[in-house]
Structure formats: C-alpha cells, structure tokens
LOFIMI-160861 format. One line per field, with one value per residue (C-alpha): residue in one letter; residue number from 1; y, x, z. Coordinates in pm, 1 decimal, padded with zeros to 6 digits. Last residue first. Layout:
code: (A,...)
pos: (NUM,...)
north: (Y,...)
east: (X,...)
up: (Z,...)
***
This chain:
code: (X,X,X,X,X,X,X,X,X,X,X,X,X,X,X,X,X,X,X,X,X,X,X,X,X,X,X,X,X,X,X,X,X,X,X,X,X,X,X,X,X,X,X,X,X,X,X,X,X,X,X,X,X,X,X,X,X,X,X,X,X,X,X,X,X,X,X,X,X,X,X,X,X,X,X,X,X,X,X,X,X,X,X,X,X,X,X,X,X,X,X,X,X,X,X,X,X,X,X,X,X,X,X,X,X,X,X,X,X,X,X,X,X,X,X,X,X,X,X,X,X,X,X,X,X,X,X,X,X,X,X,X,X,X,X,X,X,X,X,X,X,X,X,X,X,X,X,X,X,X,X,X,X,X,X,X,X,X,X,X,X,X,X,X,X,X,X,X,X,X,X,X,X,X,X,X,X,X,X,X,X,X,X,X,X,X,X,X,X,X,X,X,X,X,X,X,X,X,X,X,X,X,X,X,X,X,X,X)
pos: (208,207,206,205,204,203,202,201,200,199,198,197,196,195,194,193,192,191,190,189,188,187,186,185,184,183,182,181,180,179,178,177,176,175,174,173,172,171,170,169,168,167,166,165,164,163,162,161,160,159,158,157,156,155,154,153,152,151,150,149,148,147,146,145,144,143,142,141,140,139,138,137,136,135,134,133,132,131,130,129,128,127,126,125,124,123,122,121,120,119,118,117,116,115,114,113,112,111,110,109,108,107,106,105,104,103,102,101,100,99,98,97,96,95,94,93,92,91,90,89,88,87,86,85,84,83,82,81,80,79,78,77,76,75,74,73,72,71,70,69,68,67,66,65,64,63,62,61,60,59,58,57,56,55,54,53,52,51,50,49,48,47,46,45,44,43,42,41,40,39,38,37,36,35,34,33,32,31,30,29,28,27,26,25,24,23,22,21,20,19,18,17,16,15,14,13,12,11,10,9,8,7,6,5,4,3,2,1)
north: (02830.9,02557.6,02606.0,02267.9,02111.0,01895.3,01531.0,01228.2,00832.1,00783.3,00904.7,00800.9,00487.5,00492.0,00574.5,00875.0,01083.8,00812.0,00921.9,01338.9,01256.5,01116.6,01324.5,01666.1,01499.3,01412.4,01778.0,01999.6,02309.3,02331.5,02236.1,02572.6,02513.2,02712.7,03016.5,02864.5,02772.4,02523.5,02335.6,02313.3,02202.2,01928.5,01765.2,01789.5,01637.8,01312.2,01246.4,01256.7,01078.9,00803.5,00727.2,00732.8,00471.2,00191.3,00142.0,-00149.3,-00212.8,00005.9,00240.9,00547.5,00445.0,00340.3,00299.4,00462.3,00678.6,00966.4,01175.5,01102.2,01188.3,01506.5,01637.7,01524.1,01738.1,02051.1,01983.3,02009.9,02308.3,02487.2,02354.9,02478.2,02809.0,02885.4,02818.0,03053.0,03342.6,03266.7,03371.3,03645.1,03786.5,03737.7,03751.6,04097.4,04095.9,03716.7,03429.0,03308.8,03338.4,03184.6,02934.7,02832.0,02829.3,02611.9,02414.4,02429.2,02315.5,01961.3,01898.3,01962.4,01782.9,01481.7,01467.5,01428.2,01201.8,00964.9,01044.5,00912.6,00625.3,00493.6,00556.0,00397.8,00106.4,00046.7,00088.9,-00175.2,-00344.3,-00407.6,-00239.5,00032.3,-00046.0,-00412.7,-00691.5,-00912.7,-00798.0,-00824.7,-00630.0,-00603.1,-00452.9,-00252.8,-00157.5,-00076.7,00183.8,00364.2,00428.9,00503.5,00784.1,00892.5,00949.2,00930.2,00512.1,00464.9,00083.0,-00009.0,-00359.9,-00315.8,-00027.5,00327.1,00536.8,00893.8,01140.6,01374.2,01562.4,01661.3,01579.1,01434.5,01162.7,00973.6,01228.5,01516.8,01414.2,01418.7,01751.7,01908.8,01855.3,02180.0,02293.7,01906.5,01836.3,01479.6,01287.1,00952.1,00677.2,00323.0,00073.6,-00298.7,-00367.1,-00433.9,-00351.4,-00079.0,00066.7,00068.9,00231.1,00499.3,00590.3,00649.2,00886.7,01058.4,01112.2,01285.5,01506.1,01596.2,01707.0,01376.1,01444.9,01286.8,00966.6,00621.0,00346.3,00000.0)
east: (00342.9,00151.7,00282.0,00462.7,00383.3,00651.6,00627.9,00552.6,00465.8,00811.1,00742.2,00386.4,00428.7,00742.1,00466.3,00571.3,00293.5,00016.5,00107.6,00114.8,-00225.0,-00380.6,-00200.5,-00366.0,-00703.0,-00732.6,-00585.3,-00807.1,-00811.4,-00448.5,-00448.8,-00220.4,-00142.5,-00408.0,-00251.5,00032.2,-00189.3,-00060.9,00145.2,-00095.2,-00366.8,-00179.8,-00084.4,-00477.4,-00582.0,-00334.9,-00375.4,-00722.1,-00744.6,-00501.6,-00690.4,-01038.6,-00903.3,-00799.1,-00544.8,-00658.8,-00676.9,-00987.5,-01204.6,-00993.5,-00643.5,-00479.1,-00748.8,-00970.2,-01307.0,-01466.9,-01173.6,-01207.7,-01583.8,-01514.6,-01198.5,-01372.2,-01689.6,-01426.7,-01209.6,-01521.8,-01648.6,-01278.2,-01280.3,-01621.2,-01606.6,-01299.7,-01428.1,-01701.2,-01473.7,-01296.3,-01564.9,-01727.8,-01386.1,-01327.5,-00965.4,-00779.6,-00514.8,-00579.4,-00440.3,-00278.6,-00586.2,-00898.3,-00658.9,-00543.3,-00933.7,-01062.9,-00776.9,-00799.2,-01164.6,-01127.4,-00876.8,-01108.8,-01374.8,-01137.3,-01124.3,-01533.6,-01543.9,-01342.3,-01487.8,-01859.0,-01680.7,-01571.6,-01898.3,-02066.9,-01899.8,-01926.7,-02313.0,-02332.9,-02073.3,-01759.7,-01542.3,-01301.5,-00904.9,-00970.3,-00781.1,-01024.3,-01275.7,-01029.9,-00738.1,-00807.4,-01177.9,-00996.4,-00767.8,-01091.4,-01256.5,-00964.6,-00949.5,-01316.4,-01250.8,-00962.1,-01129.2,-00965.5,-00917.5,-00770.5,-00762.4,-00467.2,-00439.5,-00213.5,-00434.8,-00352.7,-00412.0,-00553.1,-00460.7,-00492.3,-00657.0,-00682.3,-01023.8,-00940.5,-00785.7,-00510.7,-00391.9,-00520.6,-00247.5,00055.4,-00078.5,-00117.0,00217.6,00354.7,00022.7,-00151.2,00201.5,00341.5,00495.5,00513.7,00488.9,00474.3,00339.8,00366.0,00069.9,00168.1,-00166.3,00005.3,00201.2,-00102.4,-00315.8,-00038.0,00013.6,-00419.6,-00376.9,-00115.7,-00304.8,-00575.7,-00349.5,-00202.3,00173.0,00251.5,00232.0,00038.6,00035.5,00017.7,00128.2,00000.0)
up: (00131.0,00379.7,00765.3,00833.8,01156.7,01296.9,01141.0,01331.8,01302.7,01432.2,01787.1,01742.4,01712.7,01984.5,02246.6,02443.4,02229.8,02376.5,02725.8,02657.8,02457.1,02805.8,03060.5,02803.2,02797.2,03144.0,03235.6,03042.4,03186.8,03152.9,02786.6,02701.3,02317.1,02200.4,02145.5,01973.7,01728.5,01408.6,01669.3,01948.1,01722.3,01516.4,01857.8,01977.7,01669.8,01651.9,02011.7,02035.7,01704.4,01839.5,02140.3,01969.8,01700.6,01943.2,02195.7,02425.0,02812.7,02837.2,02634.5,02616.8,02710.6,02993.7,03221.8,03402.5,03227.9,03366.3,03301.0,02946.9,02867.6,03083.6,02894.4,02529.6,02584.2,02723.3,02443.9,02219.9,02379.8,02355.5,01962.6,01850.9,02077.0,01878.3,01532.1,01570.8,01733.4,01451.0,01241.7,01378.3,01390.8,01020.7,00983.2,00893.1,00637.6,00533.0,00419.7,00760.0,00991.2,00816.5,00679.1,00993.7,01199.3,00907.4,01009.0,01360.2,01309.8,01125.0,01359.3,01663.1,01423.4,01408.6,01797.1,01812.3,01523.9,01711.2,02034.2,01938.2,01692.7,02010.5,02205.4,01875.7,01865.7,02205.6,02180.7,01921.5,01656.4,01581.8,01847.9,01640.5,01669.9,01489.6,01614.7,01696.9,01412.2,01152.4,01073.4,00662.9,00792.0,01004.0,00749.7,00535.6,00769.6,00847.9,00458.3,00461.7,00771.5,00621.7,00260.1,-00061.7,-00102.1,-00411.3,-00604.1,-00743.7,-00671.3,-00374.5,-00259.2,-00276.3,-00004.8,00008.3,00327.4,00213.5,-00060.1,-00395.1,-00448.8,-00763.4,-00585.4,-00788.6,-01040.1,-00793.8,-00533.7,-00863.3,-00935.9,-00594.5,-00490.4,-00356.4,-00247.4,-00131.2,-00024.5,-00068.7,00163.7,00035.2,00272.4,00146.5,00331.4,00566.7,00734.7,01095.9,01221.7,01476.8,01206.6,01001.4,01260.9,01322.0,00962.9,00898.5,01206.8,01086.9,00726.1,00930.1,01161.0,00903.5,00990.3,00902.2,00524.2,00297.9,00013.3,00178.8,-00025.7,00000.0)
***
C-alpha cells in the first residue's frame, strides 16, 4: 500500500499509526496538497490527504473510509473500532469528536494566515467549537480509568485525540495551554511517548 500525505495531518497521521500498529507494511510519500497538488489530484481528484492506494490499485480518498478498510483487513479481533453496538458507537462518538477539533484548527489556519484581517465572527465561531469540544472530550475522558480510552486497548479514539490535539498546538500557539483539560492533556502526553507516534511524526509545516 502506499500512503500519500504528510505527518503534519493530523488525518493522514492517524491512517500511519493504525497501520504501524496492524503491521501492514506501506509506502509513505509525503506529498504536499500545495507543492504537490498535481501528482495528489492524479489519484484523488479531491486533492486531498490522506488517500491510499491499494495493492491492486484501487484509491481510497477518505480517512474515515481508509480507516474503515484496514480494520476490515485487521479483523474484528484486532480491529481499533469495536464491531458493533453501543461500544462502537462511544468509540466512533470520540473519534469524530477529535477529528472535528482537527477539522476546526484548520478552518481556523486558513482563516488566519491568508488574510489581512480575519473574520472575527468567524474565529470566534471556530474557537467556541474547539474549547467546547475539548471541554466534551476532557469530561468523557476523566470519567473513564485505564490506559487508554475504552480500556486495556489502543484503538481509534486514542489516536485521534492524540493526533488532533498535537496538530492544534502546533498550528496555534494560542491554544497550546491544555491546563483546563488535564485528562485529555495526561492522556495525549502518554500516547505521544509511544514509539508509534514518535516515528509516526512530522513537525507542523505552515503551507506556502
């Protein structure tokens, strides 16, 4: 398989960490979505990362359908989402909740960088989306023991907590403080230690 995005993306991080942790052997190729958008849009039209290519060929453009498969590969004993039913749900429940934060501090980026004067409607918007989501994500986590978000077992929540809140401090300074969140923060500081995601890792690159 080759996986086609940079590290810095939270997204395509997330899709490196599971297949490090299925032991699928991949391709990386860090390619830029700006510096190159015309090899990405050959293979996703989208032009857009992460997108894997299959060992058949086949193009997956979507994290969430890409995660989707390599659990499927993984099995149901092995997969980092439970199968079926309410723990399914739960896990898919903080999953999309720590992909929104991502989805936000980017929105929130490109609000910022291109222009002379943001929108302050606007990021005021974007910041009340991420501080209530950390705040959702802060008390769904402290509420829980264990090592990691639903138990004994690292699964897709854990890594998309991680994954998001990383990609936020870097690309906003401002938001790098997580003392109000203190389950979160101990959690993602824990998973970060983790050899996966020491090599599964790329500081944040601000796009040209």
């Amino acid at each position: 398989m080759i996986l086609i995005g940079q590290y810095d993306s939270s997204f395509v991080r997330r899709v490196g960490i599971a297949l490090r942790l299925y032991d699928m052997p991949f391709e990386h190729r860090p390619w830029s979505v700006f510096g190159d958008a015309e090899k990405i849009a050959a293979l996703n039209p989208l032009t857009r990362v992460p997108t894997l290519v299959l060992d058949d060929g086949e193009v997956l453009v979507d994290s969430a359908t890409i995660l989707d498969h390599l659990d499927e590969l993984a099995g149901a004993d092995r997969a980092l989402h439970p199968r079926a039913g309410p723990a399914r749900r739960e896990s898919l429940k903080v999953a999309a909740l720590a992909s929104g934060i991502a989805d936000k501090t980017v929105s929130l980026f490109y609000e910022r960088r291109p222009h002379e004067t943001a929108s302050a409607s606007w990021e005021s918007r974007c910041l009340a989306q991420i501080r209530g989501t950390l705040a959702a994500l802060e008390a769904d986590r402290a509420g829980r023991a264990g090592p990691y978000w639903f138990g004994a077992r690292i699964g897709h929540a854990d890594i998309a907590a991680a994954a998001s809140l990383r990609h936020m401090r870097d690309s906003h300074p401002d938001l790098a403080d997580l003392a109000a969140y203190p389950a979160l923060a101990a959690h993602c500081e824990a998973l970060e230690a983790m050899p996966v995601f020491r090599e599964i890792s790329q500081p944040f690159v601000p796009p040209a």
